[in-house]
C-alpha positions as CSV (number, residue, x, y, z in Angstrom):
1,X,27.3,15.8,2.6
2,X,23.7,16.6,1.6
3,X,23.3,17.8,-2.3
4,X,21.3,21.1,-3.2
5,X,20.6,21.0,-7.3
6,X,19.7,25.1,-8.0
7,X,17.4,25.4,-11.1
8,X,17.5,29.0,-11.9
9,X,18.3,30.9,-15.4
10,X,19.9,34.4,-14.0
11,X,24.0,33.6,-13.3
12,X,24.1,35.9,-10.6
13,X,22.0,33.8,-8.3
14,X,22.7,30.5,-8.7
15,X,26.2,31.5,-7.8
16,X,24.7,33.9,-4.8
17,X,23.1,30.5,-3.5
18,X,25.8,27.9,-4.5
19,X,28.1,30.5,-2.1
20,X,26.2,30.6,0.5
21,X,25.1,26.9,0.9
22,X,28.3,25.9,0.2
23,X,29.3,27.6,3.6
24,X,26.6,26.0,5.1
25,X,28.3,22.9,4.3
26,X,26.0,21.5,1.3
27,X,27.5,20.0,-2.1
28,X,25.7,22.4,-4.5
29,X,25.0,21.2,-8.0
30,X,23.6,24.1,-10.7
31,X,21.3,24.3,-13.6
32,X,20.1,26.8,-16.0
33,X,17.5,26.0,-17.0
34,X,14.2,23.2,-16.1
35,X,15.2,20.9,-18.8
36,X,18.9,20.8,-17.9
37,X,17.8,20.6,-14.1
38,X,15.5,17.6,-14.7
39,X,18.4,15.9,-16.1
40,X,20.4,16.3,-13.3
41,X,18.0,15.6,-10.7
42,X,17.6,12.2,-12.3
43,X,21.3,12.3,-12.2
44,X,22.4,13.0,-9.1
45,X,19.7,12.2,-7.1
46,X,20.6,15.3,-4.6
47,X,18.3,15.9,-1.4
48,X,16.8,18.8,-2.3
49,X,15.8,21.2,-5.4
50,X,15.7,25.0,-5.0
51,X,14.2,26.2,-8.4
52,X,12.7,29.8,-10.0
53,X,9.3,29.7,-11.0
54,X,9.9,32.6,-13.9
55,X,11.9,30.9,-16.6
56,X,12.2,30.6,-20.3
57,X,11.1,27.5,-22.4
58,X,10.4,25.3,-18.8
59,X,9.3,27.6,-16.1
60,X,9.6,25.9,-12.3
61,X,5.8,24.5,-12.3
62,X,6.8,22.2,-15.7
63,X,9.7,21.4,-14.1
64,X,8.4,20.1,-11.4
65,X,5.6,18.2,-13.1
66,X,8.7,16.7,-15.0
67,X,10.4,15.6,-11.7
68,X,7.0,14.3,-10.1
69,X,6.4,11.7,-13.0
70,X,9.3,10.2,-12.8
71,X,10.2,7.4,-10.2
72,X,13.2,8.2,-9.2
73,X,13.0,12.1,-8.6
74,X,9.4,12.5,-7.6
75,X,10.5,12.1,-3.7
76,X,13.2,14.8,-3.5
77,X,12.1,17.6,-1.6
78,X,11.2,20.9,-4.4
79,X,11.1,24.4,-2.9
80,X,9.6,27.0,-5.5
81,X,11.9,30.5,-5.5
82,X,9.2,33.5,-7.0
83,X,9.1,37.3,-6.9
84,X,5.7,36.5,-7.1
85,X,4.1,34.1,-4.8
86,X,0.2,35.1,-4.5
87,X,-2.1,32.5,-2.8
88,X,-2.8,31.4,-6.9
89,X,0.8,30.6,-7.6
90,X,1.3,28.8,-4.4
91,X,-1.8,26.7,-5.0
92,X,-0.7,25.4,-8.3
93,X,2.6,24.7,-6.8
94,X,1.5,22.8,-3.7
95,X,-1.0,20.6,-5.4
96,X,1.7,19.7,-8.2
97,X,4.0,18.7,-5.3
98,X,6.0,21.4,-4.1
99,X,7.2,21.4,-0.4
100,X,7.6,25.1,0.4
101,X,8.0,28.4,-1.5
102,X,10.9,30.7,-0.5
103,X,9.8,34.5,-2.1
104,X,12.3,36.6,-3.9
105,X,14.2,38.9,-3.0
106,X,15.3,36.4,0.2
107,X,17.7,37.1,3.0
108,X,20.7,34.5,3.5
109,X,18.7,33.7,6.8
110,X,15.4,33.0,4.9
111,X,16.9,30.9,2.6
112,X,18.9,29.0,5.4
113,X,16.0,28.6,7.4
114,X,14.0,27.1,4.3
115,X,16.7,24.4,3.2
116,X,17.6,23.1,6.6
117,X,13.6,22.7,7.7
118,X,12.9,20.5,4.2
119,X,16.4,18.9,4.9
120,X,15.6,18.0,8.6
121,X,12.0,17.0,7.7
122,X,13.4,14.9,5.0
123,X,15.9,13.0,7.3
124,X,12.4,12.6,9.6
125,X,10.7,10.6,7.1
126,X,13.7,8.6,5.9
127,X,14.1,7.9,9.6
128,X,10.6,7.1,10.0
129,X,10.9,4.4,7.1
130,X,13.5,2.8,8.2
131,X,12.3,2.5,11.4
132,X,9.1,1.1,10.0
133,X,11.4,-1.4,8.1
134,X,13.1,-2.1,11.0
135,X,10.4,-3.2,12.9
136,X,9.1,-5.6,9.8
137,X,11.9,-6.9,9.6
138,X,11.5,-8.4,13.2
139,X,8.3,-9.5,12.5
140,X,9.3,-11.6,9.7
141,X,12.5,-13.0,11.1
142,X,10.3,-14.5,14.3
143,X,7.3,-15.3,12.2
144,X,8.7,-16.4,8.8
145,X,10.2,-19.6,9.1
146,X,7.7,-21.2,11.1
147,X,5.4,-20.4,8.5
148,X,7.4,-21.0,5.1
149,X,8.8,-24.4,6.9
150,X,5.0,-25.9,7.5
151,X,3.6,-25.6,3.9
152,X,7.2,-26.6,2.3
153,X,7.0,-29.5,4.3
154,X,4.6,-30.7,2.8
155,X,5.0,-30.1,-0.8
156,X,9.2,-31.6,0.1
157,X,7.7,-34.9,1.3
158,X,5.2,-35.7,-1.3
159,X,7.0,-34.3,-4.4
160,X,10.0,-37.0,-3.0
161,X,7.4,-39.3,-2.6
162,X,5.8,-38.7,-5.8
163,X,9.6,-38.9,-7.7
164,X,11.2,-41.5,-6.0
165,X,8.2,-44.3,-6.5
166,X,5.3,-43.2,-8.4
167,X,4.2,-46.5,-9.9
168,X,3.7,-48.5,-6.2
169,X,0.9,-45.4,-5.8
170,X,-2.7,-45.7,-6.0
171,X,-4.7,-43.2,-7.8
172,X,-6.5,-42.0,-4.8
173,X,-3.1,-41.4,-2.8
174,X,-1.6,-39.5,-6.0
175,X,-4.6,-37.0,-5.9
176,X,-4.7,-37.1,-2.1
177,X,-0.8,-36.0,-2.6
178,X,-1.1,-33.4,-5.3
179,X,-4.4,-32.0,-3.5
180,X,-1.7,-31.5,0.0
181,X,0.8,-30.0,-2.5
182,X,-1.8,-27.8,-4.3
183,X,-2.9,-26.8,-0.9
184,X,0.5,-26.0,0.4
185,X,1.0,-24.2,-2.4
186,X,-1.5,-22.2,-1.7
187,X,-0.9,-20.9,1.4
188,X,2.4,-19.4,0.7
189,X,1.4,-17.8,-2.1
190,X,-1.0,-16.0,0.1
191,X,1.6,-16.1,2.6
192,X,4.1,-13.5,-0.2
193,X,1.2,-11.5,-0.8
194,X,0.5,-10.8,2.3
195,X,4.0,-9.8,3.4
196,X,4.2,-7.6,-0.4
197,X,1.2,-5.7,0.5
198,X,2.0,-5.2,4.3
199,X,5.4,-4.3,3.0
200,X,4.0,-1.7,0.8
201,X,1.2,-0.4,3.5
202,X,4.2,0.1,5.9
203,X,6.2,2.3,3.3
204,X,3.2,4.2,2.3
205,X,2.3,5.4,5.8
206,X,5.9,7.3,6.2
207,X,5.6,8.7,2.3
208,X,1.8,8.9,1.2
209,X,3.0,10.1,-2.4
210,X,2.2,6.3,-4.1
211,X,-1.2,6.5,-1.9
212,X,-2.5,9.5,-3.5
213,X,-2.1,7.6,-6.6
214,X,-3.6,4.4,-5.4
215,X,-7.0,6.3,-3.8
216,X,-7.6,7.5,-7.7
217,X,-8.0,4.4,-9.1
218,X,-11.1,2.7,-8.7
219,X,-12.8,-1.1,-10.1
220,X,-15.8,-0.2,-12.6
221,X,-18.7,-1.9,-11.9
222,X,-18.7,-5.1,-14.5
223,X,-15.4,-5.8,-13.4
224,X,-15.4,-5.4,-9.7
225,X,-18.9,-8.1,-9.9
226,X,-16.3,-10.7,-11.4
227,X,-13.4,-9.8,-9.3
228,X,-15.6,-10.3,-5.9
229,X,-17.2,-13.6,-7.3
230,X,-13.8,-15.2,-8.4
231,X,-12.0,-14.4,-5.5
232,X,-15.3,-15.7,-3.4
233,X,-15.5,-18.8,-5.5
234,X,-11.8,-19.8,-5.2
235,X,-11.9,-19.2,-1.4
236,X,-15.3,-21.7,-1.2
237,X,-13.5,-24.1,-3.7
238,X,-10.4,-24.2,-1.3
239,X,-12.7,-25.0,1.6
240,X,-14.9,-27.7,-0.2
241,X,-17.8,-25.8,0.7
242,X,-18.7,-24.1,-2.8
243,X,-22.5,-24.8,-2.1
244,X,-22.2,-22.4,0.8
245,X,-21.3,-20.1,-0.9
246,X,-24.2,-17.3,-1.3
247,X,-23.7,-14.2,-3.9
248,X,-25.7,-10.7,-3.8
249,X,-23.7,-8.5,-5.9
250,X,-25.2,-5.4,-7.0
251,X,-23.8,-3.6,-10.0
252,X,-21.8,-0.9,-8.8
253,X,-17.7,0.4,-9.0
254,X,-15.8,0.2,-6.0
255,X,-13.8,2.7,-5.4
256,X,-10.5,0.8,-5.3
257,X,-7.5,-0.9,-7.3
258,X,-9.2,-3.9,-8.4
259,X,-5.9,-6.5,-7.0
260,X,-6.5,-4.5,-3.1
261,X,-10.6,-5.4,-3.8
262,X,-9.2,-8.8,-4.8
263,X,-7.1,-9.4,-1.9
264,X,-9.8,-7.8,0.6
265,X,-12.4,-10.2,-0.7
266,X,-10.6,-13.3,-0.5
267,X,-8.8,-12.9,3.3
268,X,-12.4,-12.0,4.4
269,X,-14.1,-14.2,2.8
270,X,-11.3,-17.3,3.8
271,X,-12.1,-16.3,7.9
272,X,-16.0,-16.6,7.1
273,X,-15.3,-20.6,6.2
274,X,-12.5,-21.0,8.7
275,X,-14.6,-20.0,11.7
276,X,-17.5,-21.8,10.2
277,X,-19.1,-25.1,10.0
278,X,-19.7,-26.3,6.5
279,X,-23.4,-26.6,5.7
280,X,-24.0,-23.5,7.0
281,X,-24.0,-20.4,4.3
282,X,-21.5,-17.9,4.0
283,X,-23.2,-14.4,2.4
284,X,-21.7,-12.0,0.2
285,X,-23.3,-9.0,-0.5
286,X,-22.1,-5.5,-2.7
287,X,-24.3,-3.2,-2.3
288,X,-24.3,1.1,-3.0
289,X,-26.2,4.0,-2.0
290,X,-25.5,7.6,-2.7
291,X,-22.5,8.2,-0.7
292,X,-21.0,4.8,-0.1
293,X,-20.2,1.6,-1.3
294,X,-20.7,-1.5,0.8
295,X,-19.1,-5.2,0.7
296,X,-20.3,-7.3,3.6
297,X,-19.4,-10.8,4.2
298,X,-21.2,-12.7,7.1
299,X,-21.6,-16.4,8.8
300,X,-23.1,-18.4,11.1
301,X,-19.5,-19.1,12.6
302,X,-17.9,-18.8,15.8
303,X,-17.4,-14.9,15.9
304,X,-15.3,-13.1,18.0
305,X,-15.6,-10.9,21.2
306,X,-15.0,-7.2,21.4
307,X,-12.3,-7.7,23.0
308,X,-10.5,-9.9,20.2
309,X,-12.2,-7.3,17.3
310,X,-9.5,-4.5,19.2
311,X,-6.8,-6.7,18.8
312,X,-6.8,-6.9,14.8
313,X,-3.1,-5.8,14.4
314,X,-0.3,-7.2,12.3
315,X,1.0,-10.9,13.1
316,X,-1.7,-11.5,15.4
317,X,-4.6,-14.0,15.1
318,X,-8.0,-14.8,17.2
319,X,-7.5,-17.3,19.2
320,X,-4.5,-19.7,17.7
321,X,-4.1,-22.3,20.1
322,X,-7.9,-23.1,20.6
323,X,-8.6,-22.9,16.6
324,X,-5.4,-23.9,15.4
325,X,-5.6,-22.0,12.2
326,X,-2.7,-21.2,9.7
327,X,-1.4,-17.5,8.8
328,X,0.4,-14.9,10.4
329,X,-2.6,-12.9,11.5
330,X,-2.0,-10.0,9.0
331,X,-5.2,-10.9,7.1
332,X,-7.5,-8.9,8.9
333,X,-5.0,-6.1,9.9
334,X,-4.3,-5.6,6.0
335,X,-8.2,-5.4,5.2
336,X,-8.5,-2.8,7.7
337,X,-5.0,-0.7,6.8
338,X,-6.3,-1.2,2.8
339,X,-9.8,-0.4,4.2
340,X,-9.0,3.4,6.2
341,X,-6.0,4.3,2.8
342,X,-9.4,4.4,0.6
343,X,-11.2,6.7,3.3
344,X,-13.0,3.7,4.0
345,X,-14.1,2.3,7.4
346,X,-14.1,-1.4,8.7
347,X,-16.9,-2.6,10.7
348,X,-17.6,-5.8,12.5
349,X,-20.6,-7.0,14.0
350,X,-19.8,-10.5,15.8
351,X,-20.7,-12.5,18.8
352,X,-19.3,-15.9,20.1
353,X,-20.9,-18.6,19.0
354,X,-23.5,-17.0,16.2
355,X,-21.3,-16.0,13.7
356,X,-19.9,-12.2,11.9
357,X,-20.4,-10.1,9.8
358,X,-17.7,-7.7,8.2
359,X,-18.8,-4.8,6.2
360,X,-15.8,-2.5,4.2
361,X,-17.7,0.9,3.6
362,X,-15.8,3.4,1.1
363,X,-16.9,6.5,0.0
364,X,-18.2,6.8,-3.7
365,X,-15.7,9.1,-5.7
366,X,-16.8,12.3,-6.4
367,X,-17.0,13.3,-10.6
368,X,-14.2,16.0,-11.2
């Protein structure tokens, strides 16, 4: 049975509402007052919130502010009941997070019509996330223990190796070992963040609510210069090709959580030494103009063809058997989804055999 928590200081129509929702076949819960109904709402949890916009101490508009900062009620759909809904009213309610207004004085079928279209479309959404969740969840159970087991493997058999014996070892095989194990290591860490973010990319397409407050953050412009060359630096360290490693980085905020501009920069930066030889440089340029902030990383590597550049998608990779590289393939697919949540665009200019260049091009934020 759905639950309907009524916010509303006048007796006489919470109970008018309780009745007739009740007959509907919603479990109504009732509060008089904002304060009392943010309580319950954190409660209860109920499926919707019907409450008046007119009301002493914590009028509907606080109310709902309330209820939108916390993490456990800022979800639940929130229709605004007023006698007075001009277009100023309903602005202010819609950009704080209200669904729907329902005006007063309302007929039993307006107010029917109201709760079961935010109850249906609620039930969409869920539906839609679970679906979504669904779908991961097939992903990771026929990609998963292929790629756990491989690492694992090797960090099992030396760390035995490195227990059961360690005086008959040389120097150079204990370093050779711990640089396997430290390698290994490595990868699945990349391997969980890549599955956390995709994880989160997947939930934030069916409910954009954490988005919105992800595309207001942005990396200021002395930090975002160290965050692309320690992520860049790693990435070359990891490939034993830090004298490759070339670094144009212009002074400049990117308009993006500073971990997302982390992971972007390292998974684009790691394909730009897999598909390339060492010896030859791999470029890393930040760059701004008025409108838009640029990160381009390019090589001298293989490339790929147009048709591969259609195919970046989730769990798929360029070319496995012929370059037998590690991963799941949701590198590039996370760059791009990371990429178009931050209004941003992903291009890449690549042909076989002479190398690629990815650009990430996000629009500067505009001062309030």
């Amino acid at each position: 049975m759905k639950r309907i928590l009524v916010i509303d200081d006048e007796v006489w129509l919470r109970e008018m509402v309780h009745m007739a929702l009740s007959q509907r076949g919603y479990k109504v819960i009732e509060a008089a007052n904002g304060a009392v109904g943010v309580e319950a709402a954190a409660r209860d949890i109920p499926d919707l919130i019907l409450c008046d916009v007119n009301m002493d101490k914590m009028d509907g508009y606080a109310t709902l502010s309330a209820l939108q900062s916390k993490p456990n009620t800022r979800h639940i759909p929130f229709i605004l009941m007023t006698g007075l809904a001009g277009p100023d009213g309903m602005r202010q309610g819609m950009e704080l997070g209200a669904d729907d207004y329902l005006p007063k004085p309302f007929t039993l079928e307006r107010l029917y019509a109201a709760v079961d279209t935010r109850i249906k479309k609620a039930e969409e959404v869920q539906n839609t996330i679970r679906g979504k969740l669904d779908a991961l969840r097939d992903s990771i159970s026929l990609a998963l223990p292929h790629e756990f087991k491989t690492p694992l493997n090797g960090i099992l058999a030396f760390g035995q190796i490195l227990a059961a014996d360690p005086g008959s070892l040389q120097p150079e095989e204990i370093a050779e070992m711990g640089q396997t194990i430290y390698e290994s290591g490595r990868r699945l860490e990349r391997l969980v963040e890549n599955f956390v973010i995709n994880s989160q990319l997947e939930i934030m397409a069916a409910d954009n609510s954490y988005a919105v407050t992800l595309q207001a953050k942005q990396t200021e412009a002395r930090a975002a210069a160290a965050v692309i060359e320690r992520a860049t630096r790693i990435e070359a360290s990891d490939a034993r090709r830090a004298g490759d490693l070339v670094l144009n980085l212009a002074s400049c905020a990117v308009p993006m959580y500073e971990d997302y501009l982390k992971k972007i920069v390292a998974e684009i930066t790691q394909n730009a030494f897999k598909f390339s030889k060492s010896g030859t440089a791999v470029t890393v340029d930040l760059q701004e103009d008025s409108d838009m902030v640029t990160l381009t990383v390019g090589d001298a590597g293989a490339g790929f063809s147009t048709e591969k550049m259609r195919e970046i998608g989730a769990y798929m990779q360029f070319d496995r058997k012929r370059n037998e590289q590690q991963g799941m393939g949701l590198g590039l697919s996370i760059v791009k989804r990371l990429t178009e949540l931050h209004g941003g665009k992903l291009e890449i200019q690549s042909e076989p055999g002479r190398g690629s260049r990815v650009s990430i091009r996000l629009p500067k934020k505009r001062a309030a």
